[in-house]
C-alpha positions in Angstrom: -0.5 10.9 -28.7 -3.9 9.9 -28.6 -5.2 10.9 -25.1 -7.1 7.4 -24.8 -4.1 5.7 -26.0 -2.2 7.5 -23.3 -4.8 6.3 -20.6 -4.8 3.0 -21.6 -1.1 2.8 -21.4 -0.7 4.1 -18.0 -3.7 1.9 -16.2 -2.0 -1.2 -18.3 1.1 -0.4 -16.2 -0.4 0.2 -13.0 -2.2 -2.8 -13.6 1.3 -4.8 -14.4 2.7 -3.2 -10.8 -0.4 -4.2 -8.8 -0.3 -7.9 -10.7 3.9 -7.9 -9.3 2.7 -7.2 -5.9 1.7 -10.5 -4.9 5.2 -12.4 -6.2 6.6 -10.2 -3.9 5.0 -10.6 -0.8 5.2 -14.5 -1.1 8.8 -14.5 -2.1 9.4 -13.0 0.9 7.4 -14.9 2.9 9.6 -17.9 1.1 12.2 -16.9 2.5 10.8 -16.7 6.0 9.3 -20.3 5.2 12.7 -21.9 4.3 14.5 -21.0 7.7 10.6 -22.3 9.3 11.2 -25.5 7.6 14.3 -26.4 8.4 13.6 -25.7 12.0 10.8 -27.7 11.9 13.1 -30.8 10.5 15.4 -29.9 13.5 12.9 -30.5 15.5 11.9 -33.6 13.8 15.7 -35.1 14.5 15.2 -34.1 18.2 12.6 -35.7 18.8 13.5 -38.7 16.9 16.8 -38.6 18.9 14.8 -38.5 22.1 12.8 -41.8 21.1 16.6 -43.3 20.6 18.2 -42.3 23.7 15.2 -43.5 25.5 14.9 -46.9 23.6 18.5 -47.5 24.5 18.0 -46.4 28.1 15.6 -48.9 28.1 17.9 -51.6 26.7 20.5 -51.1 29.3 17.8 -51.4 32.0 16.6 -54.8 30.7 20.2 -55.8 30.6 20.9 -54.6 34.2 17.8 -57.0 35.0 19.3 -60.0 33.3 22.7 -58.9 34.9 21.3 -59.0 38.7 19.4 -62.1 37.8 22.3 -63.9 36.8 24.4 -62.6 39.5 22.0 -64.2 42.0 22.1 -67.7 39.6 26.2 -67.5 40.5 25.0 -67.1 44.2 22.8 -69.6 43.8 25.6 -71.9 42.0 28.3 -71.2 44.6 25.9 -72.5 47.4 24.8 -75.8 45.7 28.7 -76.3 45.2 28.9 -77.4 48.9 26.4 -79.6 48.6 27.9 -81.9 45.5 28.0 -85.6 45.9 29.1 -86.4 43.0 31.4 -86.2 39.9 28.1 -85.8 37.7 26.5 -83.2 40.0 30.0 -81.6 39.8 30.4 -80.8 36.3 26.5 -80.1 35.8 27.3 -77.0 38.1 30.8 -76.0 37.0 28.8 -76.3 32.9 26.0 -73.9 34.3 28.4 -72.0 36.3 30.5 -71.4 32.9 26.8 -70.5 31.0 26.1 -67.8 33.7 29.7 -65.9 33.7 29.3 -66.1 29.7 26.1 -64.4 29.7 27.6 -61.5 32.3 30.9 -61.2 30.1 27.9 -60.7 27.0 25.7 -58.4 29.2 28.7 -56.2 30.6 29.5 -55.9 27.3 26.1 -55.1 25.7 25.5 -52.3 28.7 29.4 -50.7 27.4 28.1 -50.6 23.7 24.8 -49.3 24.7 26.3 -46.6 26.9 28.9 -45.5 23.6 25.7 -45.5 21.8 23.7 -43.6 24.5 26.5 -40.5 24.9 26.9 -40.7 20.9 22.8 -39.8 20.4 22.9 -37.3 23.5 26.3 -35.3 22.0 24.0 -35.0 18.6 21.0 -34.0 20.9 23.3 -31.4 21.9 24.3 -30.8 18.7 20.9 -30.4 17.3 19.6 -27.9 20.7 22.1 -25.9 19.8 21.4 -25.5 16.0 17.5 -25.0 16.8 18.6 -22.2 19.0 20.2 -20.3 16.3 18.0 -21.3 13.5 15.1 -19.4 15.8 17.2 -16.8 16.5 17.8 -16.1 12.9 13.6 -16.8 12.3 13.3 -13.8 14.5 15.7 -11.7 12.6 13.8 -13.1 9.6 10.6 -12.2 10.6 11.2 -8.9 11.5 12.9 -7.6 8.0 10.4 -9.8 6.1 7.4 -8.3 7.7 8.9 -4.1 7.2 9.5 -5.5 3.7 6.1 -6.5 3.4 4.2 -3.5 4.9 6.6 -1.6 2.6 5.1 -3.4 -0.2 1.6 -2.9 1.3 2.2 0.7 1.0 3.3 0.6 -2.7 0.8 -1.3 -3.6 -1.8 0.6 -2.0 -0.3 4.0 -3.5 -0.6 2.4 -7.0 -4.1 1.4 -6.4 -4.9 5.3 -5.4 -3.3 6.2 -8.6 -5.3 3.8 -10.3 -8.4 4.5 -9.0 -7.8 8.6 -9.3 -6.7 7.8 -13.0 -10.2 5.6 -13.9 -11.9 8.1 -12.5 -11.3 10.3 -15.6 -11.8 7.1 -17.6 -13.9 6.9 -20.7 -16.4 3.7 -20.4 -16.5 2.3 -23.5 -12.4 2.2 -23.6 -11.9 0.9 -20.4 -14.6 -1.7 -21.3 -12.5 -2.9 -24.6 -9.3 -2.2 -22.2 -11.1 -5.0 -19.6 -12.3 -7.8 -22.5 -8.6 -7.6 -24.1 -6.9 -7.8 -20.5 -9.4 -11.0 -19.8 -7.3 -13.3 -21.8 -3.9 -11.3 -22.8 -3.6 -10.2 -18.3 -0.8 -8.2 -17.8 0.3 -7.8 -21.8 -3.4 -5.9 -23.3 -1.3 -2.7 -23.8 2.4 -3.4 -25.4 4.9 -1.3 -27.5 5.5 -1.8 -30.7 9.5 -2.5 -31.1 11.4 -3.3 -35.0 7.8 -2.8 -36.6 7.0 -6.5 -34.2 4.0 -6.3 -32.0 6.1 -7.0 -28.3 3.0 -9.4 -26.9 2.7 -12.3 -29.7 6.1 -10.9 -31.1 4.5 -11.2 -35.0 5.5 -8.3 -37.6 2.5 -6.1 -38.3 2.3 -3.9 -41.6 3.6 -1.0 -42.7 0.0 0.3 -42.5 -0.7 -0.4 -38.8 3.0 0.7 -38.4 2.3 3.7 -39.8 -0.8 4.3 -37.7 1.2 3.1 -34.2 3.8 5.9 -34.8 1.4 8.5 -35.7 -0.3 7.4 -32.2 -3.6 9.3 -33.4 -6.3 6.5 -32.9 -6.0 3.1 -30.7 -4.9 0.4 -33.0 -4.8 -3.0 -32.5 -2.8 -6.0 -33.3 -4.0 -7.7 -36.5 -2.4 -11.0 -35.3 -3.6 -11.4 -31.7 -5.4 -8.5 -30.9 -3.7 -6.3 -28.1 -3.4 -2.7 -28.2 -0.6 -1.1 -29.4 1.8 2.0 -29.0 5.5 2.9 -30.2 8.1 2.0 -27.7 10.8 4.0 -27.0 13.3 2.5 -29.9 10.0 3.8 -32.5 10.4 7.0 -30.6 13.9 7.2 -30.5 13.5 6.9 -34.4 11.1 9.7 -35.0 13.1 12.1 -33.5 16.5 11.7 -34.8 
């Protein structure tokens, strides 16, 4: 094969590893991101919980207000009893007496259904602690495989750029300057194997002629449809030596 041709197919590779590099180090950061998120919306919910359980504490306060006020309007009630006159004065009392005890019988029974309500948001406060604890936990366990997998990628990646630079250091100027123009618009897919006589970046059949020329591997040939630069894949060669 063509030593060029040989070139060119090896930095097109290298380049397709280094251009992989990147996907990889954010989809593991992803994955550290998810388990951040969702601890995030825990702490959202315990936080909105607090606002709850503090709104209803509030409730119950106002209630235990009303509750002492009307306790002294009973007091106040009972005393004035002694001092009726009349039949008119009488029932004016006993009707404001009857008012009051309603409107304890109501608060008594707001304060109960604010308490249920009260223990119900502070056993999902619990609740939600005790998931934020292990969702961190598991962030820190995260963190730690997702940042060796990462330095492990660093590592690769910078090995392949070593290889890279060693290799275009032997490079012709004018070849890696058509390599560079072609790799502008066709990235990661400038160099591809022929496979079935079909060019494997726009997938269109190319002639027997170019065909012929690909196999022989002599010169660099190019894609009559869209351009990229072409070599026999391992099917072609496969072929050749049966």
């Amino acid at each position: 094969m063509n030593k060029y041709l040989e070139d060119l197919i090896e930095l097109s590779k290298y380049d397709t590893s280094i251009s992989q590099f990147e996907p990889k180090i954010e989809n593991q950061k992803s994955k550290l991101a998810t388990f951040v998120e969702t601890a995030e919306a825990i702490k959202v919910g315990i936080n909105s919980t607090y606002l709850e359980i503090d709104d209803l504490k509030s409730k119950r306060t106002k209630n235990n207000i009303h509750l002492s006020e009307l306790k002294s309007k009973l007091d106040s009630i009972a005393k004035k009893n002694k001092d009726v006159t009349n039949e008119k004065e009488l029932k004016a009392l006993q009707l404001e007496e009857e008012i009051a005890k309603e409107q304890v019988s109501f608060a008594n029974e707001e304060i109960e259904r604010l308490d249920k309500l009260t223990a119900a948001k502070e056993e999902r406060l619990k609740e939600l602690q005790e998931k934020l604890k292990a969702e961190e936990e598991d962030i820190k366990e995260i963190r730690v495989i997702v940042e060796d997998t990462i330095a492990q990628i660093n590592d690769e990646r910078n090995e392949v750029y070593a290889k890279r630079s060693e290799l275009l250091g032997q490079f012709d100027n004018k070849i890696l300057t058509f390599y560079e123009k072609i790799k502008r618009w066709a990235k990661d897919t400038a160099v591809v194997p022929v496979k079935k006589q079909a060019c494997y970046g726009c997938f269109m059949k190319i002639n027997d002629k170019t065909y012929a020329e690909v196999l022989r591997g002599e010169e660099i040939v190019n894609c009559l449809h869209c351009g990229r630069i072409l070599y026999k894949g391992e099917e072609e060669i496969a072929t050749l030596e049966a």
